[in-house]
Residue frames as a rotation matrix with the C-alpha (Angstrom) as fourth column:
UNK 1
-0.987 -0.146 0.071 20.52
0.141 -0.551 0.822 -40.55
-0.081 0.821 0.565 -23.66
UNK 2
-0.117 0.991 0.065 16.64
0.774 0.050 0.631 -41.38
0.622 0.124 -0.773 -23.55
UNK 3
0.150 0.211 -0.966 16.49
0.942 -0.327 0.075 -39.81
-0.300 -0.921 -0.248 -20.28
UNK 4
-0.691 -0.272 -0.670 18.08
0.100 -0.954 0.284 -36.10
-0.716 0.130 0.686 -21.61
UNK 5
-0.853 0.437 0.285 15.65
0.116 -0.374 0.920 -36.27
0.508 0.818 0.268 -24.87
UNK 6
0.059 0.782 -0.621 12.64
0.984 0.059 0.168 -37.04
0.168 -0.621 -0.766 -22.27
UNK 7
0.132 -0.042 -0.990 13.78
0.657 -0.744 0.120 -33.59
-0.742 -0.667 -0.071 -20.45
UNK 8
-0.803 -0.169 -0.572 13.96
0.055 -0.976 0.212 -31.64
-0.594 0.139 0.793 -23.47
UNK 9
-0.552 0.834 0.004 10.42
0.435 0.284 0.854 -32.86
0.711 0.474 -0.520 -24.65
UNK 10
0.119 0.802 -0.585 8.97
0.901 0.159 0.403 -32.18
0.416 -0.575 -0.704 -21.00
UNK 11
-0.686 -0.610 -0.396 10.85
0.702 -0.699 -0.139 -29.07
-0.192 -0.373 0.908 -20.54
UNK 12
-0.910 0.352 0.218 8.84
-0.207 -0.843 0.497 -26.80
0.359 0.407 0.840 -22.57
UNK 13
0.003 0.997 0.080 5.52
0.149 -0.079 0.986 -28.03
0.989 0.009 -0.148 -21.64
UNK 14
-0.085 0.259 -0.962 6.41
0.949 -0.274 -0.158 -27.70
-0.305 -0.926 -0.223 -17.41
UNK 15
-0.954 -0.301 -0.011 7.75
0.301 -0.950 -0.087 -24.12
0.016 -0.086 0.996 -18.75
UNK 16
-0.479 0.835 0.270 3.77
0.280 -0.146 0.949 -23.85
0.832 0.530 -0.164 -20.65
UNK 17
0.341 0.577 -0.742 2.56
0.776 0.273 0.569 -25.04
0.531 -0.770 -0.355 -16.84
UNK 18
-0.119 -0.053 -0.991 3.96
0.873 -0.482 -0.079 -21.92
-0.474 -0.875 0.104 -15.12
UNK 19
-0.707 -0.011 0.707 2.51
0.546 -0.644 0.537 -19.52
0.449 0.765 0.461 -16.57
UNK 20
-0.970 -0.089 -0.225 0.72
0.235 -0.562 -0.793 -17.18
-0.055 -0.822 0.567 -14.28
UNK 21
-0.094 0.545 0.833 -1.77
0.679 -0.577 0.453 -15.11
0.728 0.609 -0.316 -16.62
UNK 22
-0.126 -0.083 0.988 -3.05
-0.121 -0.988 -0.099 -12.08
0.985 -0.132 0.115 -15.40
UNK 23
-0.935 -0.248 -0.252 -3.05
0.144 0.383 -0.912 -11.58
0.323 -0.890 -0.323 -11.82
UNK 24
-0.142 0.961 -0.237 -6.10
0.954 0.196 0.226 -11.47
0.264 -0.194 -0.945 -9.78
UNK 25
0.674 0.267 0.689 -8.18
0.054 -0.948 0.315 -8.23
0.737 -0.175 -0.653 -8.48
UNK 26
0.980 -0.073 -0.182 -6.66
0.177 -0.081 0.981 -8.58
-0.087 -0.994 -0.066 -5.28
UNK 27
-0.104 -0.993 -0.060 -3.09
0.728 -0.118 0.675 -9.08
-0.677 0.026 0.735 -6.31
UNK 28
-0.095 -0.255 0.962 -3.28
0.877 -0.479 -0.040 -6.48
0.471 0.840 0.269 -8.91
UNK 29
0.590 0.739 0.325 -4.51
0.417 -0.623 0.662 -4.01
0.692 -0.255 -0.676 -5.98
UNK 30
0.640 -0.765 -0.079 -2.05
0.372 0.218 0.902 -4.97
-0.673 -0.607 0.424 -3.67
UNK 31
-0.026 -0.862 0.507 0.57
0.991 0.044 0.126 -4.20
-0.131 0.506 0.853 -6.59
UNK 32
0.136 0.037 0.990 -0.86
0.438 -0.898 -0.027 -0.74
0.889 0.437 -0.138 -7.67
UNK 33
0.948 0.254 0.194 -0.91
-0.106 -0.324 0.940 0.17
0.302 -0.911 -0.280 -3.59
UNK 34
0.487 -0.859 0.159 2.77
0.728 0.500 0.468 -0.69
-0.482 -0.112 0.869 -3.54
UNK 35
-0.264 -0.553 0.790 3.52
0.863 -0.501 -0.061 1.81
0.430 0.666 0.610 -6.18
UNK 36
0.277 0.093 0.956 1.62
0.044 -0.995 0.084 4.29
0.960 0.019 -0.279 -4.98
UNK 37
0.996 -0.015 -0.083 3.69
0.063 -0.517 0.854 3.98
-0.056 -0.856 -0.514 -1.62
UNK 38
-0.149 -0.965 -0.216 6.82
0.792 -0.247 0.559 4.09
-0.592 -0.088 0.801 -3.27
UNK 39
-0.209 -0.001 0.978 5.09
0.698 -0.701 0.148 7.32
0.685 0.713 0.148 -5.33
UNK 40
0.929 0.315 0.193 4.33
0.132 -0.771 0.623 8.94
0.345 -0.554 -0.758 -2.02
UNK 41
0.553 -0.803 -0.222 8.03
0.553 0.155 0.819 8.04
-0.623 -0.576 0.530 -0.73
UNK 42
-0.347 -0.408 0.844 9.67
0.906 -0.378 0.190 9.43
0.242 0.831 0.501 -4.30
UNK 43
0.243 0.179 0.953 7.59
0.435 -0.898 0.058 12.66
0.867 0.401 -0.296 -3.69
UNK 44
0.957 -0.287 0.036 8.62
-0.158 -0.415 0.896 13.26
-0.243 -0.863 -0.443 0.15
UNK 45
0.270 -0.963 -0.004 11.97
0.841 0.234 0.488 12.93
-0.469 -0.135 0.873 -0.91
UNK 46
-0.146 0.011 0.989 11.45
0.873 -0.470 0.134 15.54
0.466 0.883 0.059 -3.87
UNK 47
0.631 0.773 0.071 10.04
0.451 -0.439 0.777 17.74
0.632 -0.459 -0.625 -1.27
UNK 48
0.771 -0.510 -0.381 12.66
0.159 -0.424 0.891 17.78
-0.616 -0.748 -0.246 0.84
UNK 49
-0.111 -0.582 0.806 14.86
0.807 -0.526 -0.269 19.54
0.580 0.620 0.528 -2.56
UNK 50
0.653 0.322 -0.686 15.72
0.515 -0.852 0.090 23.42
-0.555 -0.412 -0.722 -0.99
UNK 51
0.983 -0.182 -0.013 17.57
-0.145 -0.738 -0.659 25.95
0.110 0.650 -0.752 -1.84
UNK 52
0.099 -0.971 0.217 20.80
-0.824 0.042 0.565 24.63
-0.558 -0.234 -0.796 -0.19
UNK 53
0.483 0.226 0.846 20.14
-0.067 0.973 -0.222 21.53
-0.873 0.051 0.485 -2.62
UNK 54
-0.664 -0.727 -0.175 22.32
-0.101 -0.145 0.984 20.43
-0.741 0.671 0.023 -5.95
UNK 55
-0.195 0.494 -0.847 20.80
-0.953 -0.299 0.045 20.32
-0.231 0.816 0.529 -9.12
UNK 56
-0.648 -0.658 -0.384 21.71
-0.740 0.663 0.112 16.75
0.181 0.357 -0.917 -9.26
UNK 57
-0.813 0.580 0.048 19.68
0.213 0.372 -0.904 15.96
-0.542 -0.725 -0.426 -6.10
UNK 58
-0.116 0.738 -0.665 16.77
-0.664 -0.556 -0.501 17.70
-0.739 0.383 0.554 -8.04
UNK 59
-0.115 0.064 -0.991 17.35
-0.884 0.448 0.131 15.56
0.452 0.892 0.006 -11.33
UNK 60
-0.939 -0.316 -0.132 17.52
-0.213 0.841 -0.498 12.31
0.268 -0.439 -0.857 -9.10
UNK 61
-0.758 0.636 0.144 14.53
0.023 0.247 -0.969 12.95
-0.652 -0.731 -0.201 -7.35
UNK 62
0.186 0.837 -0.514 12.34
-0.877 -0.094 -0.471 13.80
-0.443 0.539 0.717 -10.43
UNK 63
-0.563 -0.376 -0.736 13.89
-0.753 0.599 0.271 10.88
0.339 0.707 -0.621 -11.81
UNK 64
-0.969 0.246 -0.006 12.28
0.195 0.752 -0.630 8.68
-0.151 -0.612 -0.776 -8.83
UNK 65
-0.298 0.905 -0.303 9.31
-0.384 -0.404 -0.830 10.34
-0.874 -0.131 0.468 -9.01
UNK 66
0.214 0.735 -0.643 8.77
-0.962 0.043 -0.270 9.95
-0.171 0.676 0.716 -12.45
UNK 67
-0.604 -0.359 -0.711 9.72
-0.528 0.849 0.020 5.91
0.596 0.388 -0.703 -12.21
UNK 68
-0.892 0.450 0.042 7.48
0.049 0.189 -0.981 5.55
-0.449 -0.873 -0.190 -9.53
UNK 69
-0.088 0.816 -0.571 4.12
-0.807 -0.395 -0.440 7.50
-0.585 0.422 0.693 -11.95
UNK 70
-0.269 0.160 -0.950 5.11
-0.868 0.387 0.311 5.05
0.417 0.908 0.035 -14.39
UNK 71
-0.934 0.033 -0.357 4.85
-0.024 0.988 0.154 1.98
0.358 0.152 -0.921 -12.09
UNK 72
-0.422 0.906 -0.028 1.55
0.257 0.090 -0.962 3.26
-0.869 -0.414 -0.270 -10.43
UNK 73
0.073 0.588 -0.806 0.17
-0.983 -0.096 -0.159 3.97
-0.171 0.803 0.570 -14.69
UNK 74
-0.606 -0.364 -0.707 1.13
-0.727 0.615 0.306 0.79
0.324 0.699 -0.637 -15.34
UNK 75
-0.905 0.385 -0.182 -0.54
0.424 0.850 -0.314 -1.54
0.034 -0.361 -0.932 -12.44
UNK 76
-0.466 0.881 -0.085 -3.54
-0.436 -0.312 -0.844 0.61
-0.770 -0.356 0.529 -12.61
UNK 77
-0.435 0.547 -0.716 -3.99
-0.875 -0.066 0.480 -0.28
0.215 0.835 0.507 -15.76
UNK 78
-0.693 0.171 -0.700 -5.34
0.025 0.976 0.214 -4.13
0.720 0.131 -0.681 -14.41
UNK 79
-0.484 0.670 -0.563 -7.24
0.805 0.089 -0.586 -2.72
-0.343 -0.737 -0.583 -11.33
UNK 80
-0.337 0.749 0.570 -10.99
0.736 -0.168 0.656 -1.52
0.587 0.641 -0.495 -12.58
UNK 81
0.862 0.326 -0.387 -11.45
0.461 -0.822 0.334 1.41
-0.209 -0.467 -0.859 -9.65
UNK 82
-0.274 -0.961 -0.042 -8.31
0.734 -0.237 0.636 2.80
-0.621 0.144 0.770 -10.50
UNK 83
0.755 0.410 0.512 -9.14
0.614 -0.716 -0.333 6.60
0.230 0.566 -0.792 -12.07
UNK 84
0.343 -0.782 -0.520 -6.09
0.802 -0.044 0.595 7.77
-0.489 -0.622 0.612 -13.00
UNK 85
0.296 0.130 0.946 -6.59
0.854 -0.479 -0.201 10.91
0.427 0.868 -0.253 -15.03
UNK 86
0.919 -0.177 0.351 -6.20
-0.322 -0.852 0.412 13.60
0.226 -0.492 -0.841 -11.99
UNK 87
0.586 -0.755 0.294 -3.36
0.045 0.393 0.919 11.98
-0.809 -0.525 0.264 -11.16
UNK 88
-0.072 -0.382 0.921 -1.68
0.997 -0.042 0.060 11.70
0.016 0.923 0.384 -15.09
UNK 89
0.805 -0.116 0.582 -2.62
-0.069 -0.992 -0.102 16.15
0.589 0.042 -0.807 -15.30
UNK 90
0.961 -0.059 0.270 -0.82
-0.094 -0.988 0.119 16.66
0.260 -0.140 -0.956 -12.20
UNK 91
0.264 -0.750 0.607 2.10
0.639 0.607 0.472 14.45
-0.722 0.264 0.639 -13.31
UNK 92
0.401 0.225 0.888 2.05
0.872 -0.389 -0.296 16.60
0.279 0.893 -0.353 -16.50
UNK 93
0.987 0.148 0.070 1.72
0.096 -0.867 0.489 19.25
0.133 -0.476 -0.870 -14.65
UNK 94
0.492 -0.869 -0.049 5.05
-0.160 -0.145 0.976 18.84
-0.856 -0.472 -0.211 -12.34
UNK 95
0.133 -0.962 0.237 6.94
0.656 0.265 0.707 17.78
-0.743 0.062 0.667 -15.20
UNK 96
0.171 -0.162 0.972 6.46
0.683 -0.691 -0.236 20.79
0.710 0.704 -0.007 -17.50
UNK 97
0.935 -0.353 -0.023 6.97
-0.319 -0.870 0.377 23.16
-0.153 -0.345 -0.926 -14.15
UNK 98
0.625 -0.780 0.015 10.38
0.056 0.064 0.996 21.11
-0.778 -0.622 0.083 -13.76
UNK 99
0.041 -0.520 0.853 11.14
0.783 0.548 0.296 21.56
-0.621 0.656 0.429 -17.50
UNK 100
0.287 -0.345 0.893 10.80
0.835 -0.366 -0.410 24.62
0.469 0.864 0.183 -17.47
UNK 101
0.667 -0.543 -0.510 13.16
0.371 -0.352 0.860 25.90
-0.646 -0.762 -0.033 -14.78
UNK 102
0.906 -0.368 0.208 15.15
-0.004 -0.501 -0.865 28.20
0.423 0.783 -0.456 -16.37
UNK 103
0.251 -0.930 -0.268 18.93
0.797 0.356 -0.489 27.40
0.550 -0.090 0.830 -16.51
UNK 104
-0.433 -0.151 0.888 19.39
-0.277 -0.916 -0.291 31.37
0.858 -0.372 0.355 -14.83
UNK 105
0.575 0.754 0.318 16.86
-0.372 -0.106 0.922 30.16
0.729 -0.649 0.219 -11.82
UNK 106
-0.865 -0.398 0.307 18.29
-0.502 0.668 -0.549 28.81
0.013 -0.629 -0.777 -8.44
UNK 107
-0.476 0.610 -0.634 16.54
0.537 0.772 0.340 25.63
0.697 -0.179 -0.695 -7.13
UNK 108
-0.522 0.627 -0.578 15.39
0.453 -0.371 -0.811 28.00
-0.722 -0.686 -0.091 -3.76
UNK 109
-0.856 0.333 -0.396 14.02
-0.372 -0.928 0.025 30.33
-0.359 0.168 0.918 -6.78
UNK 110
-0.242 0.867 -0.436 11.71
-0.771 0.101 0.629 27.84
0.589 0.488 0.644 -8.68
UNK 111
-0.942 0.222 -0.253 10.85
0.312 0.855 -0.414 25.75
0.124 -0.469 -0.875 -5.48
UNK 112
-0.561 0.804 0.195 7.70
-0.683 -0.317 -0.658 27.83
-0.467 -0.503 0.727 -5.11
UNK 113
-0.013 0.436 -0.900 6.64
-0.994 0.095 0.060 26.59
0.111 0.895 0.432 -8.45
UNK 114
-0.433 -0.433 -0.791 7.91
-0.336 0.892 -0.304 22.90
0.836 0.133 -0.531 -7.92
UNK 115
-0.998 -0.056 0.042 6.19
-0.055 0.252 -0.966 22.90
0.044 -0.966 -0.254 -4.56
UNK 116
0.128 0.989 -0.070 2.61
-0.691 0.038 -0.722 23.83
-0.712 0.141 0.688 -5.63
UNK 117
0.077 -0.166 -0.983 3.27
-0.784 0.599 -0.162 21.18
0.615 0.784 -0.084 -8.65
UNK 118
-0.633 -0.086 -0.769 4.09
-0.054 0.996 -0.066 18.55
0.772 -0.001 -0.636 -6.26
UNK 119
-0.609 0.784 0.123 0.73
-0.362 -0.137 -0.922 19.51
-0.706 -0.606 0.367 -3.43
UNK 120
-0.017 0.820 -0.572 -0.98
-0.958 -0.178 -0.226 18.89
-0.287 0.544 0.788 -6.62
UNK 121
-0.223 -0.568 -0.792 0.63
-0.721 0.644 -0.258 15.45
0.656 0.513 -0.553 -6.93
UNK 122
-0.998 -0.042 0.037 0.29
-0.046 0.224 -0.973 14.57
0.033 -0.974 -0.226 -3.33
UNK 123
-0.340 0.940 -0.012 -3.38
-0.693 -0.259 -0.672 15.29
-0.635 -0.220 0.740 -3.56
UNK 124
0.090 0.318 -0.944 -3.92
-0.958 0.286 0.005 13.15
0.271 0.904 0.331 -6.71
UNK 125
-0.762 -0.302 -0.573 -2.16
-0.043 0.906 -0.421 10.12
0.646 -0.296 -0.703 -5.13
UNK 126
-0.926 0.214 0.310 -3.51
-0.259 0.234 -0.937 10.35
-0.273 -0.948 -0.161 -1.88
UNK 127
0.069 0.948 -0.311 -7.41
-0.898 -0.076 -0.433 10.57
-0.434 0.309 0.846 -3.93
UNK 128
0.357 0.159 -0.920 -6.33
-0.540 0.839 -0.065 7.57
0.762 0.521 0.385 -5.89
UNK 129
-0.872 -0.453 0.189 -5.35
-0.296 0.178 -0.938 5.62
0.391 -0.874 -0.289 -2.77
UNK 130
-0.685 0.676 0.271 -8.50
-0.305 0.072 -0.950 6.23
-0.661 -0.733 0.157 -1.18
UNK 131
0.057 0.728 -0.683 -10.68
-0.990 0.130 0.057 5.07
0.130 0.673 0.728 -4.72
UNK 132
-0.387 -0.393 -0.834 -8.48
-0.450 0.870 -0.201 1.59
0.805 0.297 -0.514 -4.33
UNK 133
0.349 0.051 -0.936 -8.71
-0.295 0.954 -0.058 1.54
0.889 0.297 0.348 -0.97
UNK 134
-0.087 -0.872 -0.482 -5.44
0.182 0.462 -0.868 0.79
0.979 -0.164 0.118 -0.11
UNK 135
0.902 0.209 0.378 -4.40
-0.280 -0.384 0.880 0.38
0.329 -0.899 -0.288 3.71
């Protein structure tokens, strides 16, 4: 009986003892460089949407895409070269062209639009990439 009250006294304080805090420069770099190669992978998928493509496929990929933007806003937010404003516009950007595909449009009709929206994306990443770094 001693022995179980011991372990729920010492429990909480090992729990206290693994606590991480914040991560270092290095691991926070490493993390944001992760995202932004699963934000370059999310947008070559998006890329390859055409006109023989479902709407679905379209809604999927923007979905990746935009779960990807969020984890590469998020880990920038811990690494100090990280300028992620050109990158946040042409995020913006794509997702007001893809919101406002009219329901009348095919996907071959507003890929022009969705294509120069995601060059502008591709360019932003690839600039933040090269501010970090990353290799």
């Amino acid at each position: 009986m001693k022995q179980v009250i011991w372990l729920g006294l010492a429990l909480p304080l090992l729990l206290l003892g693994c606590d991480q805090g914040p991560p270092s420069a290095q691991e926070a770099e490493a993390e944001l460089c992760t995202n932004l190669v699963r934000l370059e992978t999310s947008l070559i998928e998006l890329s390859q949407i055409n006109a023989g493509s479902q709407v679905s496929e379209l809604r999927t990929a923007r979905e990746n895409v935009a779960n990807a933007y969020r984890d590469v806003q998020s880990s920038a937010e811990e690494v100090q070269e990280a300028r992620t404003e050109e990158l946040e516009a042409a995020y913006n950007e794509f997702d007001n062209t893809v919101d406002n595909i009219s329901g009348r449009e095919t996907i071959g009709e507003a890929a022009n639009d969705v294509t120069a929206s995601l060059a502008n994306i591709q360019s932003a990443r690839a600039q933040l990439d090269a501010d970090v770094n990353c290799m």
